[in-house]
C-alpha positions, 0 to 999 in steps of 0.5 A, a space after each residue: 405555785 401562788 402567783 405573788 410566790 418567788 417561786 412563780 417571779 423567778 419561773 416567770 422571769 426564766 420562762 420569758 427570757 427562754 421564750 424570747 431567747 429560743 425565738 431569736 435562735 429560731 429566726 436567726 438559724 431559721 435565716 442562716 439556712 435559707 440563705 445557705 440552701 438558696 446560695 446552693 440552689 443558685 450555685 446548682 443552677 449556675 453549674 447547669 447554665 455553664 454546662 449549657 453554655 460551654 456545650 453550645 459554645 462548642 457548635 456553629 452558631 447556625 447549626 445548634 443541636 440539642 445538648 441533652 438533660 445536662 445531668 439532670 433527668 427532671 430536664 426531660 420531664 414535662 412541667 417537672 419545673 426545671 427548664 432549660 431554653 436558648 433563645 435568639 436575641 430579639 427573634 424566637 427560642 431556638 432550643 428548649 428542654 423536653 420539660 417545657 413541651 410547647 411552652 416557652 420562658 417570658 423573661 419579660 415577666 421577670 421579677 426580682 431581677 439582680 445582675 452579676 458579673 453578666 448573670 440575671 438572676 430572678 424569679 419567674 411564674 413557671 408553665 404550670 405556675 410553678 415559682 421559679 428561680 431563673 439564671 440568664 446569660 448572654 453568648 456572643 458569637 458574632 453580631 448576628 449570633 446572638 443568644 439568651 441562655 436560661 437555666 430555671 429551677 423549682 423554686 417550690 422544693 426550696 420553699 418546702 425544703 426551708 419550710 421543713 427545716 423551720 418546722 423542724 427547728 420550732 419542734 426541736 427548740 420547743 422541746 429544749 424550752 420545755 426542758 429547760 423551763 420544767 429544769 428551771 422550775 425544779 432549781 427555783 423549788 430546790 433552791 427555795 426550798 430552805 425557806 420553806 423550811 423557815 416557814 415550817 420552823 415560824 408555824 412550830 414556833 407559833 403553835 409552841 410546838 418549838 421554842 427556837 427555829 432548828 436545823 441546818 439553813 444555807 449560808 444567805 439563811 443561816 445568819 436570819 435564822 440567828 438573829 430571830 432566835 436571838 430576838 426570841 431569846 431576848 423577847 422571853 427575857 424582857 417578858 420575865 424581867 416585867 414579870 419580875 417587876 410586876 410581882 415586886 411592885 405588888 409586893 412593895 404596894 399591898 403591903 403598906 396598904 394592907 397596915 393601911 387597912 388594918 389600922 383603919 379598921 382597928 379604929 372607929 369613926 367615919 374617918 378610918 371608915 374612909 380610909 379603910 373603904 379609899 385602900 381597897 379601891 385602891 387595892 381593887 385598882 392596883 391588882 387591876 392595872 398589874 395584872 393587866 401589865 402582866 397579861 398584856 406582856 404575857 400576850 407578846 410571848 411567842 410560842 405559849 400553848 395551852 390545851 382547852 380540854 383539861 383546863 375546862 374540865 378541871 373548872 367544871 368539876 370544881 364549879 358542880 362541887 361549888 354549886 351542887 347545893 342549888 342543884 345546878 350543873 356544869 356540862 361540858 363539851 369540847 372539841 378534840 384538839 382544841 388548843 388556846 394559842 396563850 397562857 393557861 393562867 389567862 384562859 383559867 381566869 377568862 373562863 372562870 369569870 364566864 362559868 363562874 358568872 352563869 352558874 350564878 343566875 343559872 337555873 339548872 343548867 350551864 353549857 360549856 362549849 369550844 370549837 376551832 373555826 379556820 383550817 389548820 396552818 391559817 394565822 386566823 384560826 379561832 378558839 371559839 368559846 361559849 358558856 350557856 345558862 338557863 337563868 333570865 338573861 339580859 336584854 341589850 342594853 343591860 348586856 351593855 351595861 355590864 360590860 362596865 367595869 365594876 358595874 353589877 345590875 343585882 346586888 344580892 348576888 356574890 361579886 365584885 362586878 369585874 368578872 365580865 370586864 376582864 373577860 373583855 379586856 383579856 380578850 382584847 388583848 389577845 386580839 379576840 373577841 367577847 360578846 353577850 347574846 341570848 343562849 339556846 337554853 332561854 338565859 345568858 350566852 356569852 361567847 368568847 373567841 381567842 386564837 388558837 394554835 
């Protein structure tokens, strides 16, 4: 997917709405669950100090005897982190489980200390520098029985506990974002998909390869689908009408010009010399501008498709016919597939002009070449045409000479002087290019490049 796609914006946007919703999901179970496990924990630890405690409050005061592993057999392990201790408030401990050895609990280090309805709870470095939670609570026997009950737990295993369930937890929601994603783009594609059948129906209408976009489209497609082949229905009959008017047009003008003319040169004198010499600027000039109304419209046509090959060769064959008494030649060499994205009419003329032209000053030989330039499907694929003649070219300035209209720089030679001038204009109007330069052969090269399908 291209990043300026729909396809990527709406894959982006689903992947970072996924990413940040997953995020919050994990924080927030992450948190439920530690407040669950430390609620257990502390609920544990509050079962052992009320063992504890109802277990000494059943002895004398002065004769306290050891209440055992209270149900628990880490009690009885050395630094296993769980510890249990009695001490004489104000004097020294008095009972400790096997599990501290000779060590004691310091609850003057105590940090994150809560009170609750008699009960400290905190935390507290351990013996062996274990993180532990602490639970305390005072019995009263008398005013000289006094003691300080201690529950501790590892607070580590809960660490562990929570950090397993986070690791866990990231694992499981990476995974269900990674499905839902790839599931996300897969929907986009599947959901985009008519529109990259629209795209396929433009390139055919283009090409000519179709003349309407086809095909079944979804409800939000159909009705852009209706509409541009409306459009290209009513572009076809606009072109046919201008068509239409631009042949009435020449009809209605050559005739009068034509009685114009013959009369003129049914009569003598300078006068009716003027008027005959007057109409046929004016015929040249109107066939100019209607023939150059009717390619600019047939220009516009969408999907107009011609093959290059037949057309050359046809007009080498009748070129090599035409100048076989001077002994010039017409090769031709044109790539295989090679199509003008237009009117065949127009790519006769153009090519003609140039052919027609280099067989003129030709001293043997004219070369005919076309090649496609651009990969296919690129909008700004070209039909790159050149016409090479041995003849003696044209320096610079006589190159831009006569690109004029009407200007020929030998007289003797057959022509009206318009041939490389609507070459010019014809290739303008197609959106290509024209241009003179020096051939390979030592004369004329003219190359012309136009669309191609």
């Amino acid at each position: 997917m291209r990043p300026n796609s729909l396809a990527a914006r709406l894959t982006a946007g689903a992947t970072l709405w996924t990413a940040v919703a997953l995020v919050v999901a994990g924080v927030i179970l992450t948190s439920l669950y530690r407040q669950t496990v430390e609620r257990a924990f502390d609920e544990r630890l509050a079962v052992y100090l009320k063992t504890l405690v109802g277990t000494l409050a059943q002895q004398e005061p002065g004769r306290l005897g050891d209440p055992g592993n209270l149900g628990e057999q880490r009690f009885e392990l050395v630094y296993s982190g769980w510890y249990w201790q009695v001490e004489r408030v104000g004097g020294p401990v008095v009972l400790a489980s096997e599990s501290l050895f000779t060590d004691t609990l310091d609850m003057t280090r105590a940090q994150n200390i809560e009170r609750n309805e008699g009960v400290v709870s905190a935390t507290l470095a351990g013996p062996s520098g274990q993180s532990l939670r602490v639970l305390e609570r005072m019995i009263i026997f008398d005013a000289q029985n006094r003691f300080e009950v201690i529950v501790a737990g590892d607070a580590g295993e809960l660490a562990e506990e929570i950090a397993s369930f986070r690791t866990s937890v990231v694992l499981t929601l990476a995974a269900f974002g990674a499905g839902l994603i790839l599931s996300t783009a897969i929907q986009v594609r599947w959901g985009l998909r008519p529109l990259d059948r629209v795209r396929r129906g433009l390139a055919d209408l283009r090409s000519g390869k179709e003349h309407h976009i086809e095909g079944p489209f979804p409800a939000e497609i159909e009705p852009l689908a209706k509409e541009l082949n409306a459009l290209l229905d009513s572009n076809r009959e606009v072109i046919e009408r201008a068509r239409t008017h631009v042949g009435n047009l020449a009809h209605a003008l050559k005739t009068p010009l034509s009685v114009i003319t013959n009369e003129a040169r049914a009569t003598s004198g300078p006068l009716a010399q003027k008027v005959a010499e007057q109409a046929e600027i004016m015929r040249m000039q109107i066939n100019h501008h209607l023939d150059r109304a009717r390619i600019a419209a047939r220009a516009q046509v969408i999907g107009a498709l011609t093959e290059v090959e037949p057309v050359i060769a046809r007009l080498g064959r009748a070129m090599n016919r035409i100048y076989a008494e001077r002994g010039v030649t017409v090769t031709i060499e044109i790539d295989k597939g090679v199509k003008f994205r237009g009117e065949q009419q127009d790519l006769e003329e153009m090519a003609g002009n140039l052919v027609d032209n280099a067989c003129k000053w030709a001293m043997t030989t004219v070369s005919v070449k076309a090649a496609l330039l651009g990969a296919e499907g690129d909008p700004e694929r070209a039909l790159v045409l050149w016409v090479d003649d041995d003849g003696p070219g044209l320096t610079s300035e006589q190159a831009t000479e006569v690109m004029r209209r009407g200007k020929r720089l030998d007289e003797s030679k057959p022509g009206s002087g318009l041939g490389l001038s609507i070459v010019a204009e014809l290739a303008q109007l197609y959106r290509g290019g024209f241009r003179l330069d020096r051939a390979p052969l030592g004369g004329l090269r003219a190359e012309l490049k136009l669309p191609a399908a």
